[in-house]
PAZAPA-4460 file (N, C-alpha, C; in steps of 0.05 Angstrom, whole numbers, plus 32768, in hexadecimal, padded with zeros to 4 digits):
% residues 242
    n_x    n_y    n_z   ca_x   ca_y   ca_z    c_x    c_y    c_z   seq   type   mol
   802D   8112   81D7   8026   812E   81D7   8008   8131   81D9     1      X     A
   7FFF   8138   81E6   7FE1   813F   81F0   7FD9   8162   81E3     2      X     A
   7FCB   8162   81D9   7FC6   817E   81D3   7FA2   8186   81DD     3      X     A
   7FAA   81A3   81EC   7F9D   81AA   8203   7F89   81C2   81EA     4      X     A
   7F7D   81CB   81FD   7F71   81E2   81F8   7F7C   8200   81F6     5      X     A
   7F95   81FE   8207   7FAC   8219   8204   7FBD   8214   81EA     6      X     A
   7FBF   81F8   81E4   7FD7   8200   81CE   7FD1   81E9   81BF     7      X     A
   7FD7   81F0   81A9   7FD1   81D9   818A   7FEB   81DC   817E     8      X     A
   7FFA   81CD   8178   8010   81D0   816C   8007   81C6   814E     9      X     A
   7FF2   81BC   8144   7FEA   81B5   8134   7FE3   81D4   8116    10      X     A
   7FD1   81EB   812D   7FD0   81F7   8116   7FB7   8202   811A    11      X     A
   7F9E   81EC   812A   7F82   81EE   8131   7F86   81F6   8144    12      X     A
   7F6C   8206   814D   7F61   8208   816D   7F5C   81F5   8173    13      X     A
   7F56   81EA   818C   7F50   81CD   8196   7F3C   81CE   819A    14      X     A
   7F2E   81E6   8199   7F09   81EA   8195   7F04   81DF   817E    15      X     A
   7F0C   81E0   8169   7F07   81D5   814E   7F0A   81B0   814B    16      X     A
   7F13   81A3   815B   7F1D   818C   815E   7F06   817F   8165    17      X     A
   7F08   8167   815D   7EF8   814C   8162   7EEB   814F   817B    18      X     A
   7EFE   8150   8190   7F09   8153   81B0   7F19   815A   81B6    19      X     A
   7F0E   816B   81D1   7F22   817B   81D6   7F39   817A   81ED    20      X     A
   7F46   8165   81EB   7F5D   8154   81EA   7F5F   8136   81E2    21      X     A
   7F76   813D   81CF   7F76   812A   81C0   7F9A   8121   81C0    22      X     A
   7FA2   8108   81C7   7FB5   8102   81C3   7FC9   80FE   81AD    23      X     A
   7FD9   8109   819E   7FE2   8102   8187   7FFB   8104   818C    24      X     A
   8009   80F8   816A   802A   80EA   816D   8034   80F4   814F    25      X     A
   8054   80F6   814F   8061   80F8   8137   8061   80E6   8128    26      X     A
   805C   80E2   810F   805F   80CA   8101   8079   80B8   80FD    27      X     A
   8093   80C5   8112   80A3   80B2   810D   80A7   8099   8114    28      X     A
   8097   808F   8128   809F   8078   8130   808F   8066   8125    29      X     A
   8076   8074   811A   8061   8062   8103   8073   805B   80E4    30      X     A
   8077   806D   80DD   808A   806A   80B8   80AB   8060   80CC    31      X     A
   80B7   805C   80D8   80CF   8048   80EB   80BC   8032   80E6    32      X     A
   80AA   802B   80F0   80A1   800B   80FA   8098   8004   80D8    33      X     A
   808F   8009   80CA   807C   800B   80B5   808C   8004   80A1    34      X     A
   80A7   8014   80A0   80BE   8010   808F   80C6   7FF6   809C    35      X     A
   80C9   7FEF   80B4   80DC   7FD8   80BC   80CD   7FBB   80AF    36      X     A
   80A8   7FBC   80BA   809A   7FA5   80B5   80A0   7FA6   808F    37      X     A
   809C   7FBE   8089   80A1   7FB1   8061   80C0   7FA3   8056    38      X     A
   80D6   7FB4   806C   80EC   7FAF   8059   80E9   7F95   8062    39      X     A
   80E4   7F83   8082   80E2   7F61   8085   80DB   7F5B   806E    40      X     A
   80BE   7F62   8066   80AD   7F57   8056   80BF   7F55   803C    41      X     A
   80CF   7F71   8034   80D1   7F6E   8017   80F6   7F52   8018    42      X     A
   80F3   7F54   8030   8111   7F49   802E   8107   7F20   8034    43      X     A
   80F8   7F1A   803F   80F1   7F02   8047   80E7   7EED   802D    44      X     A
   80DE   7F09   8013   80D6   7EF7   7FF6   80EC   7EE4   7FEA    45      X     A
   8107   7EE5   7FEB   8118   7EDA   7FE6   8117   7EB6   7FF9    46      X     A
   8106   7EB1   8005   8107   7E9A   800A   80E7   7E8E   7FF8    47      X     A
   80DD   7E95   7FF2   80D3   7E8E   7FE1   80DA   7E81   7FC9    48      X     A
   80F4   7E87   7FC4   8107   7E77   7FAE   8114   7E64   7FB5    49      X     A
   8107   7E4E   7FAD   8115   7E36   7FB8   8131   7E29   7FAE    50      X     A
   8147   7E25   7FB4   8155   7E16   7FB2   814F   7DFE   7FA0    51      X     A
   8157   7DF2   7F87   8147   7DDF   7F77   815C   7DC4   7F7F    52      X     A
   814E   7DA8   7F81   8157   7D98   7F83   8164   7D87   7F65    53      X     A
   8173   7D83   7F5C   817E   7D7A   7F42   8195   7D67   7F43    54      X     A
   818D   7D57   7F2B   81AE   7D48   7F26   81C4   7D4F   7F12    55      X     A
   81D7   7D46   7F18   81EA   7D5A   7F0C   81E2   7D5A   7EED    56      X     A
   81E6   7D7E   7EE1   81E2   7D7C   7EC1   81CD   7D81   7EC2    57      X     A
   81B8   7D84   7ED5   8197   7D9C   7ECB   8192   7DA9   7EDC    58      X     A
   81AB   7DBA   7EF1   819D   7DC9   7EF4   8199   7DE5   7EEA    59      X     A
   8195   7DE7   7ECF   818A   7E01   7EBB   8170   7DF6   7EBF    60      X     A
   8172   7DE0   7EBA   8153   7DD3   7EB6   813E   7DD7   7ECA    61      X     A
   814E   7DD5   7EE5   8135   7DE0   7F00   813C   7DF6   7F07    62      X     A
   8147   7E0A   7F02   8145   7E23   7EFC   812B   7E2E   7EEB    63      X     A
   8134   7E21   7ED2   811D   7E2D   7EBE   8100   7E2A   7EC2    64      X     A
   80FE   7E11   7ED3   80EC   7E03   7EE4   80D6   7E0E   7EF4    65      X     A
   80EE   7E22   7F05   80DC   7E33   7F14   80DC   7E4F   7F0E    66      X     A
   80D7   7E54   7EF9   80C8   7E74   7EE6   80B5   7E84   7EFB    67      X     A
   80A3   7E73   7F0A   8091   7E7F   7F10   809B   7E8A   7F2D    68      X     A
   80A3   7E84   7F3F   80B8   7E85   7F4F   80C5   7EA2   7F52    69      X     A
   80D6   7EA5   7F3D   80DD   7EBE   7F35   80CC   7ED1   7F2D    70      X     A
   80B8   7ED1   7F20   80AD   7EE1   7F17   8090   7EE8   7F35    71      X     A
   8087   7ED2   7F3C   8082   7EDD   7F63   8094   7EEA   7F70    72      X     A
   80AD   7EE9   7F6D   80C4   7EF8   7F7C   80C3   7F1A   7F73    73      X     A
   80C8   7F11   7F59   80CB   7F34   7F50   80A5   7F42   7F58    74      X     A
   8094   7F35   7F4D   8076   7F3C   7F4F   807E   7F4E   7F74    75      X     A
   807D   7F37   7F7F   8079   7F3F   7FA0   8096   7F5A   7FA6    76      X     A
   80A4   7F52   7F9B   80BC   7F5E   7FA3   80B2   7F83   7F96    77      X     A
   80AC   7F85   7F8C   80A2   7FA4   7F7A   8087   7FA4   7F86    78      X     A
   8072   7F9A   7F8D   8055   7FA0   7F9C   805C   7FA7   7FAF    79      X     A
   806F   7FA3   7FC0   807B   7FA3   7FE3   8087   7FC7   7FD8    80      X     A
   8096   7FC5   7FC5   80A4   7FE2   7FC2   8089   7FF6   7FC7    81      X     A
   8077   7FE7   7FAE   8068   8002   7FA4   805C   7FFF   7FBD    82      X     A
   804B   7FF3   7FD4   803F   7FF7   7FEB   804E   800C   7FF3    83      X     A
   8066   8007   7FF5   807E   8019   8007   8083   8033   7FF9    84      X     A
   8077   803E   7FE0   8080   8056   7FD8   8066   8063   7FE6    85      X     A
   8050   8058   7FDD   802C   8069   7FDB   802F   8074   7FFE    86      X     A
   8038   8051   8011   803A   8062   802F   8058   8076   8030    87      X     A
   8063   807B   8025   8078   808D   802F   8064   80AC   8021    88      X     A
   805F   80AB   800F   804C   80B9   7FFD   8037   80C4   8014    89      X     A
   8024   80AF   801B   800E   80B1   802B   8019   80CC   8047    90      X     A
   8035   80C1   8058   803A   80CD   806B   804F   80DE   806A    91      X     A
   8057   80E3   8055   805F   8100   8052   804F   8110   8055    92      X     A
   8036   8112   804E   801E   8123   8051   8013   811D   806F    93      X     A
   801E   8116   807C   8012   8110   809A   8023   8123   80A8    94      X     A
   801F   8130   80C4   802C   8137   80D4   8025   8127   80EF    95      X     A
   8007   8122   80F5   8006   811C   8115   7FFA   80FB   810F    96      X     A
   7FFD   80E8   811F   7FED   80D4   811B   7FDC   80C9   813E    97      X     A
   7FBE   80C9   8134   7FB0   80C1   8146   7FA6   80A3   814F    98      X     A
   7FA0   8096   815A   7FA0   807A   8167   7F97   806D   814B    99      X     A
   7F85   807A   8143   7F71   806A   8128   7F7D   8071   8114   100      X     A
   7F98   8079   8105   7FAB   8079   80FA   7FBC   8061   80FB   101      X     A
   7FC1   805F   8110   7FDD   804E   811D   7FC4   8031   8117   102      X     A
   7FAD   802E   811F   7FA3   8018   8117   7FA3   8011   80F9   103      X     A
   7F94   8027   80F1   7F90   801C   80D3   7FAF   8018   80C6   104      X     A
   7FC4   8022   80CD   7FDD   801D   80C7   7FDC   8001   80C5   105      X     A
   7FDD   7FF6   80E1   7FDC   7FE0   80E2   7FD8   7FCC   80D5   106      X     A
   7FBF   7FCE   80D1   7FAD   7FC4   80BF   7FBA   7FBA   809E   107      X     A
   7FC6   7FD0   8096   7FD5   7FD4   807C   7FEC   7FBE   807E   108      X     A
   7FF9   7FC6   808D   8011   7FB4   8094   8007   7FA1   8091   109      X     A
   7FF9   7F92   80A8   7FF6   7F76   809F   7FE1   7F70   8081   110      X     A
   7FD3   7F7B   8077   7FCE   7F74   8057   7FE6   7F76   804F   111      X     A
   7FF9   7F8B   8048   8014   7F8E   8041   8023   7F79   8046   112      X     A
   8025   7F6B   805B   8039   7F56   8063   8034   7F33   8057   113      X     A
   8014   7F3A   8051   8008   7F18   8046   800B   7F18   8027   114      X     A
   8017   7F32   8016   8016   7F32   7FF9   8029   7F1B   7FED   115      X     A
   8040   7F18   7FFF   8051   7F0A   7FEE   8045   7EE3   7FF7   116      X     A
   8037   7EDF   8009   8022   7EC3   8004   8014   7EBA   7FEE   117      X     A
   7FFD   7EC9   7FEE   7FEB   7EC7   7FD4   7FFD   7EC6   7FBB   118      X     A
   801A   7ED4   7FBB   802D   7ED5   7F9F   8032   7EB7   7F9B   119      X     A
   8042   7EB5   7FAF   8057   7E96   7FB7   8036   7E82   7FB2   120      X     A
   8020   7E81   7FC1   800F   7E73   7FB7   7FFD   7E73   7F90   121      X     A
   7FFF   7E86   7F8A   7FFF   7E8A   7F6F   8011   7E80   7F5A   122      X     A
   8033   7E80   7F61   8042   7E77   7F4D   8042   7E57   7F55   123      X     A
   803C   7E51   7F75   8044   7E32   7F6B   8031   7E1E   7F6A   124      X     A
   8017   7E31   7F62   7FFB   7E22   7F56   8008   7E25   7F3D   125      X     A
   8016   7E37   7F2B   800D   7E34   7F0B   8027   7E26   7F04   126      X     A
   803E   7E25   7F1D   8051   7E07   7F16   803D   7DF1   7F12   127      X     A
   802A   7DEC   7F1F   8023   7DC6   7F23   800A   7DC9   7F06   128      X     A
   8006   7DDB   7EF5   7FF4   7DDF   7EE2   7FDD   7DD0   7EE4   129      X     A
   7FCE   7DD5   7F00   7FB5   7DCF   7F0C   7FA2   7DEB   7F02   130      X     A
   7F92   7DE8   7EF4   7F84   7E04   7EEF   7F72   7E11   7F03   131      X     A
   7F67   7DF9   7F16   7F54   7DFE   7F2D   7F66   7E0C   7F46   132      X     A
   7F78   7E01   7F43   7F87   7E0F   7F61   7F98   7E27   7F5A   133      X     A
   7F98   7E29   7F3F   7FA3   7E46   7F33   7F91   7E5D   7F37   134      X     A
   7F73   7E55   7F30   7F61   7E63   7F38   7F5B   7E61   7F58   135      X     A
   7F62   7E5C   7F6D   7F5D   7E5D   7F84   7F6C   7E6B   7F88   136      X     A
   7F86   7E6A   7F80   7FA2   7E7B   7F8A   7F9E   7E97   7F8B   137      X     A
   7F88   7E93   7F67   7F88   7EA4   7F65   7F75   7EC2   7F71   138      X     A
   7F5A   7EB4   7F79   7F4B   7EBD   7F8C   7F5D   7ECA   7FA8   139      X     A
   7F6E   7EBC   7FAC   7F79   7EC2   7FCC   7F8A   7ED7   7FC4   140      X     A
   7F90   7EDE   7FB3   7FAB   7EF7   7FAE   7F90   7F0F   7FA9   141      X     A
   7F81   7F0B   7F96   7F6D   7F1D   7F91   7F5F   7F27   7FB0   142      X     A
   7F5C   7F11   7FBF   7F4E   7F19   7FD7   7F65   7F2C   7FEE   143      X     A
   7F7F   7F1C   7FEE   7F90   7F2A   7FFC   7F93   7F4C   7FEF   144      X     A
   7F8F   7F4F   7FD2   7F96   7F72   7FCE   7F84   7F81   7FCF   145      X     A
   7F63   7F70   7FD0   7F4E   7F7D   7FD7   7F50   7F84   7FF6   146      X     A
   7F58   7F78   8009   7F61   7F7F   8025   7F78   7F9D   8022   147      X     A
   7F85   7F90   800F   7F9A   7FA5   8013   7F8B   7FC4   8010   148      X     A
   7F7F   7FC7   7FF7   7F6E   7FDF   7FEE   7F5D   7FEE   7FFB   149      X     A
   7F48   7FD8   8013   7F3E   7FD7   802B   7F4E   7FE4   8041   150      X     A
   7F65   7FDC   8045   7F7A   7FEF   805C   7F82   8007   8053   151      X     A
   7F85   8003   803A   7F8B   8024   802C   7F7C   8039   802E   152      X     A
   7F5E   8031   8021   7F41   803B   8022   7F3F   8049   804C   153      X     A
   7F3E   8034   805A   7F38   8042   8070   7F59   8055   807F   154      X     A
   7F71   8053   8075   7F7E   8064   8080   7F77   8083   8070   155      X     A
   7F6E   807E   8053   7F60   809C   804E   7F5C   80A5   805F   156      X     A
   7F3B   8099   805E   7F27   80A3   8072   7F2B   80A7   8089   157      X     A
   7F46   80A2   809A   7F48   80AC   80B1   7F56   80C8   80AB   158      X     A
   7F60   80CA   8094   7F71   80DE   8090   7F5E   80F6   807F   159      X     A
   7F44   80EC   8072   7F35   80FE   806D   7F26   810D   807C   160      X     A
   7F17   80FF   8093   7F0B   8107   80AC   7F1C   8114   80C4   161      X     A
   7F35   8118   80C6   7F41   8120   80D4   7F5C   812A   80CD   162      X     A
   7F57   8147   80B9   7F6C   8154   80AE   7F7D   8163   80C3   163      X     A
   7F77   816C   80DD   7F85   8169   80F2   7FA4   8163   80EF   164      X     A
   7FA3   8148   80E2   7FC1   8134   80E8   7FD2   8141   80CB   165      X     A
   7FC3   814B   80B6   7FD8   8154   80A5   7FE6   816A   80A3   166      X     A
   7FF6   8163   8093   800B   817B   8087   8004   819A   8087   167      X     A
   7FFE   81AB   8086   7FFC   81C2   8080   7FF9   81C6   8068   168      X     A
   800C   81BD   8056   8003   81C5   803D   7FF3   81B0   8026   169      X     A
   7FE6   819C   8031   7FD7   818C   8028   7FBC   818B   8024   170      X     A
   7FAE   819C   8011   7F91   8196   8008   7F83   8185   8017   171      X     A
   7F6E   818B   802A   7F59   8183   8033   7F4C   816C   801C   172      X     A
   7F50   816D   800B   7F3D   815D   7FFB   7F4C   814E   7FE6   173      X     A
   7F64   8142   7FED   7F79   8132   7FEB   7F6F   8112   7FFA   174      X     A
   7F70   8115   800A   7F6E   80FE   8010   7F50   80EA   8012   175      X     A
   7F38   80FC   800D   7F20   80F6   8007   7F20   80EB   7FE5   176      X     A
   7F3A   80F9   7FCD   7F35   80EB   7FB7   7F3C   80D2   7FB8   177      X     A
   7F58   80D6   7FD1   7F6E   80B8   7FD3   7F51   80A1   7FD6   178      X     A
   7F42   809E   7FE5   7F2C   8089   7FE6   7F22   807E   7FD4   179      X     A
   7F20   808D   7FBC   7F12   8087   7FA1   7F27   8072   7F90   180      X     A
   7F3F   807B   7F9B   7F59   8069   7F92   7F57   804C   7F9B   181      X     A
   7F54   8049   7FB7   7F59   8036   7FCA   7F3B   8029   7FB9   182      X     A
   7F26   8032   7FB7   7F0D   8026   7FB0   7F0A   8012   7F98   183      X     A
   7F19   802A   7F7F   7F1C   801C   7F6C   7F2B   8004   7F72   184      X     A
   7F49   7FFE   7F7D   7F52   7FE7   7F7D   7F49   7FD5   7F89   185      X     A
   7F31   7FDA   7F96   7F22   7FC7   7FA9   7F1F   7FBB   7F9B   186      X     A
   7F05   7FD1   7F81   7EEF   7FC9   7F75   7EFB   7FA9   7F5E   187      X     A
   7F14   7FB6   7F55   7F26   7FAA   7F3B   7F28   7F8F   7F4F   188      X     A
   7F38   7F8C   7F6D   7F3E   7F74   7F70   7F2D   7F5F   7F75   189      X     A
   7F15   7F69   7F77   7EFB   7F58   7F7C   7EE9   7F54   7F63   190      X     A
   7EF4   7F63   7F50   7EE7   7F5E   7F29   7EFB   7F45   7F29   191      X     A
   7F16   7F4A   7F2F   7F2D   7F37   7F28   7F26   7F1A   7F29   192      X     A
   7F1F   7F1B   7F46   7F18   7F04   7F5B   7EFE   7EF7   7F4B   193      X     A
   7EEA   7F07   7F46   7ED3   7EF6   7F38   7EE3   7EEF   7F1F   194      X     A
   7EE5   7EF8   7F0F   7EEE   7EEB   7EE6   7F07   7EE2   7EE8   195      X     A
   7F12   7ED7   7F06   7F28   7EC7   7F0A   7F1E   7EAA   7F01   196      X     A
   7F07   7EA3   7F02   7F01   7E89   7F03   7EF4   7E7D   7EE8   197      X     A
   7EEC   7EA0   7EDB   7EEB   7E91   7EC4   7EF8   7EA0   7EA8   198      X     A
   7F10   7EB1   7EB2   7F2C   7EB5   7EA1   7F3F   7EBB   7EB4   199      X     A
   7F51   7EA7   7EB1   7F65   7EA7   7EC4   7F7D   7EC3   7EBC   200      X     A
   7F7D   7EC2   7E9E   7F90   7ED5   7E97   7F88   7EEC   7E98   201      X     A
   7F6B   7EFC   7E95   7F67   7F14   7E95   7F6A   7F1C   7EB7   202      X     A
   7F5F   7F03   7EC6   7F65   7F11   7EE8   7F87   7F15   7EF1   203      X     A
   7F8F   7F02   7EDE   7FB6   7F08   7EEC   7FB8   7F21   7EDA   204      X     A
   7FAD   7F32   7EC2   7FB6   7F41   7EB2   7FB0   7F5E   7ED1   205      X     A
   7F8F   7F56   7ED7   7F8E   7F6A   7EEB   7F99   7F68   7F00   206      X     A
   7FA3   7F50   7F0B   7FBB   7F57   7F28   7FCD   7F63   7F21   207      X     A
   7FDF   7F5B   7F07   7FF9   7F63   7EFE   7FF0   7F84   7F03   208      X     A
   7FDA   7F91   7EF1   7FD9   7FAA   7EEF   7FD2   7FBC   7F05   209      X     A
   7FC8   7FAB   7F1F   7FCB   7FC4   7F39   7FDC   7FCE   7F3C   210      X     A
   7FF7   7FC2   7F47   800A   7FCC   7F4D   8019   7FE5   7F3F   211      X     A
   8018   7FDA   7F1B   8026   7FEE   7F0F   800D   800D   7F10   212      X     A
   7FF7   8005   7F1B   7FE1   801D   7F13   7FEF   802B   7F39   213      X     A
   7FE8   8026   7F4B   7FF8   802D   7F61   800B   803C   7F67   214      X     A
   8021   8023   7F50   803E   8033   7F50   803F   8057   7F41   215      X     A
   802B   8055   7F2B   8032   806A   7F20   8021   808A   7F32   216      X     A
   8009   807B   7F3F   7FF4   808C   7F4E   8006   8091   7F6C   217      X     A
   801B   8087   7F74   8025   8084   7F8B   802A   80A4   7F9C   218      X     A
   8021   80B5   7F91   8024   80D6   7F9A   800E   80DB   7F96   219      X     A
   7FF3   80C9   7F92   7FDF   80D4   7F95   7FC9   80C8   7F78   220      X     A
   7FB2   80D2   7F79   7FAB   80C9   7F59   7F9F   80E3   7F54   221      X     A
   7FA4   80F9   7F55   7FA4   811A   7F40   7FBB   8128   7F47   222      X     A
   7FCD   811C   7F61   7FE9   8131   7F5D   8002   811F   7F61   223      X     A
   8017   8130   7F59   802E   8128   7F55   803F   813E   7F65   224      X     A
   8057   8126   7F68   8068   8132   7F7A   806D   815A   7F6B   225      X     A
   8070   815A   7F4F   8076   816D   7F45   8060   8182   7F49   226      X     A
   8042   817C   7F4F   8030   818F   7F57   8033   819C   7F68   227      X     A
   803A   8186   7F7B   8044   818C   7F99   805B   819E   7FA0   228      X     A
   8072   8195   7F91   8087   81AA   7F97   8083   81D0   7F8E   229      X     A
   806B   81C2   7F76   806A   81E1   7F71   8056   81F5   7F7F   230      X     A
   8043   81E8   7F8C   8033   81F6   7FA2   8042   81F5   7FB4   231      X     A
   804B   81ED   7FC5   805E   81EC   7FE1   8070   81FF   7FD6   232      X     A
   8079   820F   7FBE   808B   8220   7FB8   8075   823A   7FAF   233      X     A
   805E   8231   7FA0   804A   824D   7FA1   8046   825B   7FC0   234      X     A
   8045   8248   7FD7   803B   8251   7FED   805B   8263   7FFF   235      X     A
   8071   8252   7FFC   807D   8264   7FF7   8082   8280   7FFC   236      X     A
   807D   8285   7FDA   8089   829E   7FD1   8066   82AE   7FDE   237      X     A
   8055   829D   7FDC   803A   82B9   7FEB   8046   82B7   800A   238      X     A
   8050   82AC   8018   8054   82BA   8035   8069   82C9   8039   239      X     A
   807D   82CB   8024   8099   82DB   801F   8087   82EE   8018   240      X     A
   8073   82F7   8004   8068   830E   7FF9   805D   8318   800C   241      X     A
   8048   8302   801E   803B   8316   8035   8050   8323   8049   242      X     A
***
């Protein structure tokens, strides 16, 4: 869909626009592909669990063996969700998406798609109870969510600089706070990453805690779905009144 100078289906004059033609797209085939690359992702962690080799009569024993295993499984298996709520989150509030959308999408995805490595490399450093390569592991997971935060951070900003692509009923200044979000978890995964090397437990206390800080901010970090439903219902009843 090309939008001209006669007609904006958007909402704007096309005098008001960046340029004045500008190509844009529905977001369905972006949240289709987006959903497809996470559910691979969230479904491919299950080989990460290895099959344990045993003689007969222990195997509880190599089960119990590999703790860490499982606990990378569930870790990655719930980080992959919460990615997948914040973008369903993120593009509900979208209507049009422009080339530098569909990139920085991109972008996300593949941080999104390397999370469950750094995991699988994390639990089967602290199987071989090597402290040095626990701390490497642990650097590489810290560095992979600082990427991730990085892809988040610039799909804002495409979405702050070019309100164009949103919703109608979405605050201009929504997605300029979302950055301060994406920033902070930068900031945390790269504190993580340094006092990884010299406390191993306070930096896994701060990986463990992105996700659940994410999961709960996943509609935003000052609104909630419940804000939302009740403005989208204030606005409403003022155009029934007008």
């Amino acid at each position: 869909m090309t939008l001209g100078r006669d007609h904006d289906p958007i909402g704007f004059h096309s005098d008001s626009l960046p340029w004045p033609d500008i190509r844009l797209s529905d977001t369905d085939r972006l949240e289709a592909f987006s959903d497809g690359v996470l559910s691979i992702t969230i479904t491919l962690l299950v080989f990460d669990i290895i099959r344990p080799e045993y003689v007969p009569g222990h195997l509880l024993d190599k089960l119990l063996a590999q703790w860490p295993n499982y606990i990378a499984f569930f870790a990655s298996f719930f980080y992959v969700g919460i990615i997948w709520l914040n973008h369903r989150a993120v593009f509900s509030r979208v209507r049009y998406c422009s080339r530098s959308l569909h990139l920085m999408n991109l972008l996300l995805l593949l941080s999104s798609a390397l999370i469950p490595f750094p995991t699988a490399l994390l639990s089967t450093a602290l199987q071989t109870g090597n402290s040095f390569d626990a701390a490497v592991a642990m650097e590489f997971y810290a560095a992979i969510g600082a990427l991730m935060c990085l892809s988040w951070l610039l799909v804002f900003h495409v979405l702050s600089v070019n309100p164009h692509l949103l919703e109608a009923h979405v605050e201009r200044t929504f997605f300029p706070q979302e950055r301060h979000r994406a920033l902070l978890g930068f900031a945390l995964y790269v504190f993580a990453g340094m006092v990884g090397w010299f406390s191993p437990k306070l930096a896994l206390v701060i990986l463990l805690a992105l996700p659940v800080f994410y999961g709960i901010t996943s509609e935003g970090l000052i609104e909630t779905r419940a804000g939302l439903l009740r403005r989208l219902e204030a606005g409403r009843h003022r155009r029934h009144d007008g």
